[in-house]
C-alpha positions as CSV (number, residue, x, y, z in Angstrom):
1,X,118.4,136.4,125.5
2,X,114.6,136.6,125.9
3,X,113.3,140.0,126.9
4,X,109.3,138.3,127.1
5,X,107.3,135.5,126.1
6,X,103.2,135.1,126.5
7,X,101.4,132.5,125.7
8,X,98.0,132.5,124.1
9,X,95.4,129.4,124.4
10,X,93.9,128.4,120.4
11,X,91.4,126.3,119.4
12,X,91.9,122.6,119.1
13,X,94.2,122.6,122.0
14,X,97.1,124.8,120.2
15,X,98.6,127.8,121.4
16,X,100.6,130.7,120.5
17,X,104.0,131.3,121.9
18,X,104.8,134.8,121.3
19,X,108.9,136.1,122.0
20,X,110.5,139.3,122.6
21,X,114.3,138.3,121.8
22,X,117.0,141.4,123.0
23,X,118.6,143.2,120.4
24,X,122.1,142.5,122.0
25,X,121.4,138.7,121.4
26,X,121.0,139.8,118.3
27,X,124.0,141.7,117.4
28,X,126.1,138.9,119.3
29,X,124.7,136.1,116.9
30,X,124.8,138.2,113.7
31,X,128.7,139.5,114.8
32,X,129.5,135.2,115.2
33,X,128.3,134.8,111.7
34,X,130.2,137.3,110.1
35,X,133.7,136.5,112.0
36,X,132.4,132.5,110.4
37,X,132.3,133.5,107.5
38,X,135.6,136.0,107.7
39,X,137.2,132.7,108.7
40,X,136.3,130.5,106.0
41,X,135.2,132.6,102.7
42,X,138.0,133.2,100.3
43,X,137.1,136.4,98.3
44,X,139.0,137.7,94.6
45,X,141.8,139.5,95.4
46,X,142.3,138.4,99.1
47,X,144.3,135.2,100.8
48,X,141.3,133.1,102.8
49,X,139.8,134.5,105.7
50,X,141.7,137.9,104.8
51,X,138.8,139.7,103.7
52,X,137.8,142.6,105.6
53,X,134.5,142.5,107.5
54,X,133.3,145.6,105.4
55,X,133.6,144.1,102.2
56,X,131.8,140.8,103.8
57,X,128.8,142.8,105.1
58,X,128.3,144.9,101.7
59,X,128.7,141.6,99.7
60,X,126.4,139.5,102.3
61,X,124.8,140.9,104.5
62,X,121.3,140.2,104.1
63,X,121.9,136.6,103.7
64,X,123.9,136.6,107.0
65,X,121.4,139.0,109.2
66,X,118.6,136.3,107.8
67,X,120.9,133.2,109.1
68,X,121.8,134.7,112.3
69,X,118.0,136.0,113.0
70,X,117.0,132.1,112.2
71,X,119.8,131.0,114.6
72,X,118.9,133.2,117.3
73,X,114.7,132.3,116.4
74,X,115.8,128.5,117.3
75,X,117.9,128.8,119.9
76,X,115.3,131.5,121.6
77,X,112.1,128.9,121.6
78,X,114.3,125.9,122.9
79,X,114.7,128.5,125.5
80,X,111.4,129.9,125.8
81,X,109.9,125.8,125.7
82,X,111.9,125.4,128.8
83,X,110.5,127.8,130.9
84,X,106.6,127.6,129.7
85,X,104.5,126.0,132.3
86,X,104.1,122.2,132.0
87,X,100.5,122.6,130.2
88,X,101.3,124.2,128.0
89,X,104.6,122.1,126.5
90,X,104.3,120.8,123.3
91,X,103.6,117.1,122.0
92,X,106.3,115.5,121.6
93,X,105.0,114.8,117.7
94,X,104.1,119.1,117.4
95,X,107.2,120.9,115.5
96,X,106.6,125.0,116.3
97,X,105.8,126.7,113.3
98,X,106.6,130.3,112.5
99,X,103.8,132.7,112.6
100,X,103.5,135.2,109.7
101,X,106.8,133.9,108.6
102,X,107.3,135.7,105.4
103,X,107.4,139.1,107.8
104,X,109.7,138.5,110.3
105,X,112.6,141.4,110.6
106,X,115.6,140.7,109.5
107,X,116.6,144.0,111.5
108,X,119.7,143.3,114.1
109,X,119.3,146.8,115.3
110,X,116.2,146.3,117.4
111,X,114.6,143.8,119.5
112,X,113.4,140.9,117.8
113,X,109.7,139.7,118.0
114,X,108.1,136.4,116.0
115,X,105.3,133.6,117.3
116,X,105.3,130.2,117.0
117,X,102.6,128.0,117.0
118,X,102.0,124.0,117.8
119,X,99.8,121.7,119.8
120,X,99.5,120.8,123.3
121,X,98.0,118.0,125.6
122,X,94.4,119.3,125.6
123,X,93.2,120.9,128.3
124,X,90.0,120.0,130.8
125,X,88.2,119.5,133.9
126,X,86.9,116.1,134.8
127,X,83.4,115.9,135.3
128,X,81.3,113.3,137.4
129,X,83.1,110.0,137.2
130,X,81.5,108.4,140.1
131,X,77.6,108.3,140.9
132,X,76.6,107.8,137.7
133,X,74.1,105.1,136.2
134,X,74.2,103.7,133.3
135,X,72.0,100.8,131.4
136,X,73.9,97.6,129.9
137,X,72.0,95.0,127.9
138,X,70.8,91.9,130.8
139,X,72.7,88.7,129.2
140,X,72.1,84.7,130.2
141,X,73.3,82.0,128.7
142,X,70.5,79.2,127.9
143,X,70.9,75.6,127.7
144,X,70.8,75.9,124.0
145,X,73.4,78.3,123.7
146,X,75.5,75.6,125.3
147,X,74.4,73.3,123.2
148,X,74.6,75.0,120.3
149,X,78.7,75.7,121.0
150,X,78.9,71.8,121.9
151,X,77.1,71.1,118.6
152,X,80.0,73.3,117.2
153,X,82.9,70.8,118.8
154,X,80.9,67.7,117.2
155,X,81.1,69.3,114.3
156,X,85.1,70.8,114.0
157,X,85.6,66.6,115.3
158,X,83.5,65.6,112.6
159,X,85.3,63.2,110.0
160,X,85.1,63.6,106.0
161,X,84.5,60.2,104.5
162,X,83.1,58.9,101.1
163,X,79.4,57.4,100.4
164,X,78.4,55.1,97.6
165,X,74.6,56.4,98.1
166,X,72.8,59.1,95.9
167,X,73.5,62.8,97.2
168,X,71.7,64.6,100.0
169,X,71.6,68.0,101.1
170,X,74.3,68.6,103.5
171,X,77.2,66.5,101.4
172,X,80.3,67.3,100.5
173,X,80.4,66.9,96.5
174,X,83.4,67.3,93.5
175,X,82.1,67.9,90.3
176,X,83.5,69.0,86.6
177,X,81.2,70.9,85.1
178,X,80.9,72.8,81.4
179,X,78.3,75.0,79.7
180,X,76.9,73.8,76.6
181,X,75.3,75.8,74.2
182,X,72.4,75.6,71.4
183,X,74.6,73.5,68.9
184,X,74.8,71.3,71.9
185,X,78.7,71.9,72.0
186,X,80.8,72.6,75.2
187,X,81.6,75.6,76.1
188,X,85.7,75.3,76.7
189,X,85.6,79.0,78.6
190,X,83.2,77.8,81.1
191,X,84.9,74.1,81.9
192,X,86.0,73.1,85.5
193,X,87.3,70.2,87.1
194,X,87.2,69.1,90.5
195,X,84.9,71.9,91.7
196,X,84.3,71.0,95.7
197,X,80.8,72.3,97.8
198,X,78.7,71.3,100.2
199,X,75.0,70.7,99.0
200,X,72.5,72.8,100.3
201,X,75.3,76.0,101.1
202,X,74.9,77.9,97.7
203,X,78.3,78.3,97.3
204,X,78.3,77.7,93.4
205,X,78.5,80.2,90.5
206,X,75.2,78.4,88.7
207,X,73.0,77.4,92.1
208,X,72.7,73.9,91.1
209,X,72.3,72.6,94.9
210,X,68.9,70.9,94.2
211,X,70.2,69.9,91.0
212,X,72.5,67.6,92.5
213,X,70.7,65.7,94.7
214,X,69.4,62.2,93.9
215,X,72.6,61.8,91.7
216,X,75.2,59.0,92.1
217,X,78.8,58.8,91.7
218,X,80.3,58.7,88.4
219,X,76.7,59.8,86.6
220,X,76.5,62.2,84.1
221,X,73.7,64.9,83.9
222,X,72.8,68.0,81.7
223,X,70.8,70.7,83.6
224,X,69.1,73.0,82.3
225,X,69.0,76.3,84.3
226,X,67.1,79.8,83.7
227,X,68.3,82.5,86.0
228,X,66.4,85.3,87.6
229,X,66.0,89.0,86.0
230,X,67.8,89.5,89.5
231,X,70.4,87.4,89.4
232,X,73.2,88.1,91.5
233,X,75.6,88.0,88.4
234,X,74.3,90.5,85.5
235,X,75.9,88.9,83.1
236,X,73.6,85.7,83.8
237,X,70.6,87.4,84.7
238,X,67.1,86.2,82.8
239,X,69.9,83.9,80.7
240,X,68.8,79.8,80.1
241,X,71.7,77.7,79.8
242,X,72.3,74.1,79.6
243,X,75.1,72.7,82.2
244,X,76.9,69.3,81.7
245,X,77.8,68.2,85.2
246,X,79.9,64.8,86.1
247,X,79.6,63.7,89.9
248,X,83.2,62.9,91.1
249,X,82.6,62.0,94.4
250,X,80.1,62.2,96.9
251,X,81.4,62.7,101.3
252,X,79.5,62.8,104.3
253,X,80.6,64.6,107.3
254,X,80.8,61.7,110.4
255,X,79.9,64.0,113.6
256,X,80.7,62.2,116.3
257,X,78.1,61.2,119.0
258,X,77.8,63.0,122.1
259,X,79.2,60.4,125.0
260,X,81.8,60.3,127.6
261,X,84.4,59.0,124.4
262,X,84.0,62.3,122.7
263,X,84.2,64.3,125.7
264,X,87.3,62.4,126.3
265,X,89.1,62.8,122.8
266,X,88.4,67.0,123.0
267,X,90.1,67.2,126.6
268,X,91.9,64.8,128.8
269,X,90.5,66.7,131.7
270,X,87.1,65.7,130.4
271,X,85.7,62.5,131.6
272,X,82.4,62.1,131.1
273,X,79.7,64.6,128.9
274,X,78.6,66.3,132.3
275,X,82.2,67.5,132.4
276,X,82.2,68.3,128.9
277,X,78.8,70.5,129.3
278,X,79.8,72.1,132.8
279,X,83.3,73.4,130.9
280,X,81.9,74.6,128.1
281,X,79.6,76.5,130.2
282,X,82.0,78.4,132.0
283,X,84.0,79.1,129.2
284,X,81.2,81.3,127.4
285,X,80.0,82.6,130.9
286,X,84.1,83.9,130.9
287,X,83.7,84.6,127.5
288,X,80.1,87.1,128.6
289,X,82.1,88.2,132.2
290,X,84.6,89.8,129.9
291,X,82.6,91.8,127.2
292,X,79.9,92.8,129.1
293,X,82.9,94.5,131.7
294,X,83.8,96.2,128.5
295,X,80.2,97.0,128.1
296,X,79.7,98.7,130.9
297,X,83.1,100.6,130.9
298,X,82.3,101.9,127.6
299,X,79.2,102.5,128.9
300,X,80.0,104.5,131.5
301,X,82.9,106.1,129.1
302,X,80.3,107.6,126.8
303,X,78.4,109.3,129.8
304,X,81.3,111.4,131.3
305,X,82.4,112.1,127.7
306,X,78.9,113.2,126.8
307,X,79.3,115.9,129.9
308,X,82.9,117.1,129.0
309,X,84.5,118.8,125.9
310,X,88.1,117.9,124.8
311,X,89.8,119.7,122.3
312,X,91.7,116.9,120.4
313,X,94.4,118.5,118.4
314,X,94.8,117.4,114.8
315,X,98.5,116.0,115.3
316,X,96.9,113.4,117.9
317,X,94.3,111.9,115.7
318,X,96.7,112.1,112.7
319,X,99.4,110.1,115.2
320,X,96.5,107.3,116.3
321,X,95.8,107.0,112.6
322,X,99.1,106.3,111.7
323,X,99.3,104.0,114.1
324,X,96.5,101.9,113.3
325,X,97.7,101.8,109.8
326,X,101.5,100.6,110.6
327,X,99.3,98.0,112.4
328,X,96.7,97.0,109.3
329,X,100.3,97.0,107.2
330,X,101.8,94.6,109.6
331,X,98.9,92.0,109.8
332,X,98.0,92.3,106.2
333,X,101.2,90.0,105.1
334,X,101.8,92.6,102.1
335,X,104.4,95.7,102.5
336,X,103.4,99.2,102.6
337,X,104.4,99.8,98.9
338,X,102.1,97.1,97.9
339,X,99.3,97.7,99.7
340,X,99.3,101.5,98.4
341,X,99.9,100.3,94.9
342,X,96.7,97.8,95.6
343,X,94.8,101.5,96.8
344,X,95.9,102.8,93.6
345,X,94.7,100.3,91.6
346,X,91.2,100.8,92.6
347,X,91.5,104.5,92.5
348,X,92.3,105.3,96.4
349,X,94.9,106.9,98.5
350,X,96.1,106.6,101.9
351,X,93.9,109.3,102.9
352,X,91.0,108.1,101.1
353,X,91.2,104.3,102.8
354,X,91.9,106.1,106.5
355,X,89.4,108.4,106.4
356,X,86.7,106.4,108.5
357,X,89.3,106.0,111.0
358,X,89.2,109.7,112.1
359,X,86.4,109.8,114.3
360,X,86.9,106.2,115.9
361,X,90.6,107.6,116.1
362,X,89.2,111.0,118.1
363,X,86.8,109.2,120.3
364,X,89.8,106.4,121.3
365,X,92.0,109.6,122.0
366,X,89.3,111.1,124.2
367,X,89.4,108.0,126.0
368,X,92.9,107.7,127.0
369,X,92.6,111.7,128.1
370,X,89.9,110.8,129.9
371,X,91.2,107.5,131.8
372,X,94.6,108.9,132.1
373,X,93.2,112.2,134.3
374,X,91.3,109.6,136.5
375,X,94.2,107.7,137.5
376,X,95.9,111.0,137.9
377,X,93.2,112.0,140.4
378,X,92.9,108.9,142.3
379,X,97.1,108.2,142.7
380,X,96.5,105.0,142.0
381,X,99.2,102.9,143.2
382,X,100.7,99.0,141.6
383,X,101.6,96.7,144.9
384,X,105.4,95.1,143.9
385,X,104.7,92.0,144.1
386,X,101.9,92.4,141.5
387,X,103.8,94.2,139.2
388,X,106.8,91.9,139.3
389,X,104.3,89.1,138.7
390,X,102.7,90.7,135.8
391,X,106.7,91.4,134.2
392,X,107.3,88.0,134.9
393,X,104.8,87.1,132.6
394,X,104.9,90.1,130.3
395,X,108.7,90.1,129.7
396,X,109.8,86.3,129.4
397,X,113.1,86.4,127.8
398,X,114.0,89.6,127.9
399,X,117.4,90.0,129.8
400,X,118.4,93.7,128.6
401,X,118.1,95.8,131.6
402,X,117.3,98.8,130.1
403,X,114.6,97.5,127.9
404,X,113.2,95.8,131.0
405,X,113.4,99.2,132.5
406,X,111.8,100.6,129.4
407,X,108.7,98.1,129.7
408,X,108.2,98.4,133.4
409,X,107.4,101.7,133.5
410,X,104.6,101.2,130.3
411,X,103.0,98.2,131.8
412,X,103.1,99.7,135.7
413,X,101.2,102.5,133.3
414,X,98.8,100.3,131.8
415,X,97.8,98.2,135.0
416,X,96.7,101.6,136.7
417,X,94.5,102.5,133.6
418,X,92.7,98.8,134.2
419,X,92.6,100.3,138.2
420,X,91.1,103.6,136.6
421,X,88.5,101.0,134.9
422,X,88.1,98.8,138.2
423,X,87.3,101.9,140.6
424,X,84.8,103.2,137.7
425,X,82.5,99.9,137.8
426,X,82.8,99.9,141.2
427,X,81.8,103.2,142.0
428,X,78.8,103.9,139.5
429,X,75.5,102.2,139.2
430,X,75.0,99.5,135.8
431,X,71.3,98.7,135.7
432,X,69.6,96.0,133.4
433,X,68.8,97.6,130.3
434,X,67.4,95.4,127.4
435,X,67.2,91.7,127.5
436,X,69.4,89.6,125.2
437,X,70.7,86.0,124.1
438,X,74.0,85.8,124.2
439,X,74.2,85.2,120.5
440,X,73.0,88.4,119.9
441,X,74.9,89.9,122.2
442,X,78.0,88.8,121.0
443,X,77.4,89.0,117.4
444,X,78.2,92.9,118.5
445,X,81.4,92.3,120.8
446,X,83.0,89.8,117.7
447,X,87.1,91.5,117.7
């Protein structure tokens, strides 16, 4: 069928696939459709499928050379696909489009000749992947950043319970409150009841923390309040009002003390407070082992991409994007339909909300590429016993073969990328760069 096919290399990691198809192939498609349609078209003045060919051709012929040129077109690039070398085979995401479309011969007397176009795995040498050096941030964990995380534990153990004695910064308070206004009448718009905050956290509408201290359960107090020409809400800003506030109920949060009892009640493996301390230690040293390995991989990541250009087609980025959006849909508790109506709403799209995701989207692709060639290069291999471990663990409960067949494959996959990331921190140098507490170094590394 095909007389020639070339390909030609585009920008952004597409090509060109041009094909030469014979004219005979032609004739042979373009003589099936016409003995089709001699078969099935009933015409005036003749019995179904009696119509001679002649009057077929003069009645349809354009319409049946255009059908049997687009027939032969897609049967002649499944062809040509099959026989282009593997580089330059098409995502499995890139339809080919028609080149120039609109002027493609409809001629079945000649030879036919069209181009498609689509995109393919990008193309690229590795650079340097081992020798390098790279800086990552120096990271210790202090005595008071364990203290600080078992300060945490006394306080998620704390218990809420109620005080008879005048409020302090740092309780728990429920209030009704009400604006009340020159005549020295409430305000019914502004009324709440049973209005919960902890003194001392700001987090009330009127800032009336300091206010509140000193009063008692049960008291009544007007307040008279005149807010900044800054105010945080405009609508209050350089206003005086009066507020009418009654104290409900005033509740101190109980921490625990620090001895071997409370080191008991968080973990029965915990016996005494040296326990406690020594765990929580090594849970946040853990905690540092693991981001700063995915410092330094990224690290070490940015310098070889730095030193090597990859042509990341649109249909990849538009693919990773996708992704991460099915994803946001599925852990946002909302369908699809509602969150777009939500976009809507506040005078977005799709497109609109996505559009930062591009370049993290491009940079994740170039990534993968990169990792992926890596563990091409070395061959690295999974040990059985490993991998049936990790499946073990991985596919609990799954019994289908095939889908166990399925998953095998993906995670064997995936634990040679983390081999790809292993023989890349072992085979570079990761000097101390700039000193940090681990608090500031995780404030960065929060997922």
């Amino acid at each position: 069928m095909i007389a020639e096919q070339k390909v030609k290399e585009l920008e952004k990691s597409a090509v060109e696939l041009a094909i030469t198809v014979k004219q005979e192939a032609l004739a042979e498609s373009y003589a099936k459709i016409l003995q089709k349609y001699t078969k099935s078209l009933q015409l005036p003045g003749f019995r179904k499928g009696k119509a001679p060919a002649s009057i077929l051709e003069q009645k349809f012929g354009p319409a049946m050379r255009e059908e049997s040129v687009y027939t032969i077109i897609d049967d002649a690039v499944q062809e040509a696909l099959k026989n282009v070398e593997d580089k330059y085979r098409p995502l499995p995401y890139s339809t080919p489009n028609l080149v120039d479309e609109e002027n493609i011969s409809t001629d079945i007397d000649k030879n036919l000749e069209f181009a498609v176009t689509y995109d393919i795995m990008p193309l690229f040498e590795l650079p340097d992947y081992t020798g390098l050096t790279v800086e990552v941030p120096k990271v210790e964990i202090s005595d008071d950043t364990v203290n600080k995380e078992i300060e945490k534990l006394r306080d998620q153990n704390a218990l809420v319970i109620e005080k008879d004695k005048a409020v302090e910064s740092g309780d728990i308070v429920t209030i009704d409150y009400v604006e009340i206004d020159a005549e020295g009448n409430e305000v019914a718009s502004t009324e709440r009841k049973d209005f919960a905050f902890t003194v001392g956290s700001g987090t009330n509408f009127y800032k009336i923390d300091d206010d509140i201290v000193g009063m008692k359960k049960d008291e009544v107090k007007t307040i008279g309040k005149t807010f900044p020409e800054d105010f945080e809400y405009p609508e209050y800003a350089g206003k005086e009002i009066s507020l009418k506030v009654e104290l409900k109920q005033v509740k101190v949060r109980d921490i625990p003390v620090l001895d071997d009892e409370f080191a008991q009640d968080v973990s029965e493996d915990y016996k005494t407070v040296k326990d406690l301390v020594k765990a929580t230690k090594e849970k946040l040293e853990n905690s540092l082992e693991s981001h700063l390995k995915e410092t330094k991989l990224n690290a070490l990541l940015d310098t070889i991409l730095e030193k090597v250009t990859i042509a990341v087609p649109q249909s990849m980025i538009e693919m990773e994007v996708d992704s991460s959006w099915r994803r946001f849909v599925s852990q946002s508790g909302m369908s699809e339909d509602q969150i777009l109506k939500f976009l809507e709403f506040q005078g977005q799209t799709k497109d609109d909300f996505t559009a930062t995701w591009r370049e993290p989207a491009e940079k994740s692709i170039r990534v993968q590429l990169v990792m992926e060639k890596i563990k091409e290069k070395e061959n690295f291999t999974i040990d059985e016993k490993e991998l049936e471990s990790e499946l073990e663990t991985q596919l609990q409960g799954v019994t289908d073969e095939n889908t166990k067949s399925y998953y095998k494959a993906l995670i064997e996959d995936d634990m040679k990328i983390k081999k790809a990331g292993d023989f890349l921190l072992e085979n570079n140098t990761l000097k101390d760069g700039k000193a940090l507490s681990y608090d500031e170094f995780m404030a960065d590394h929060q997922h």
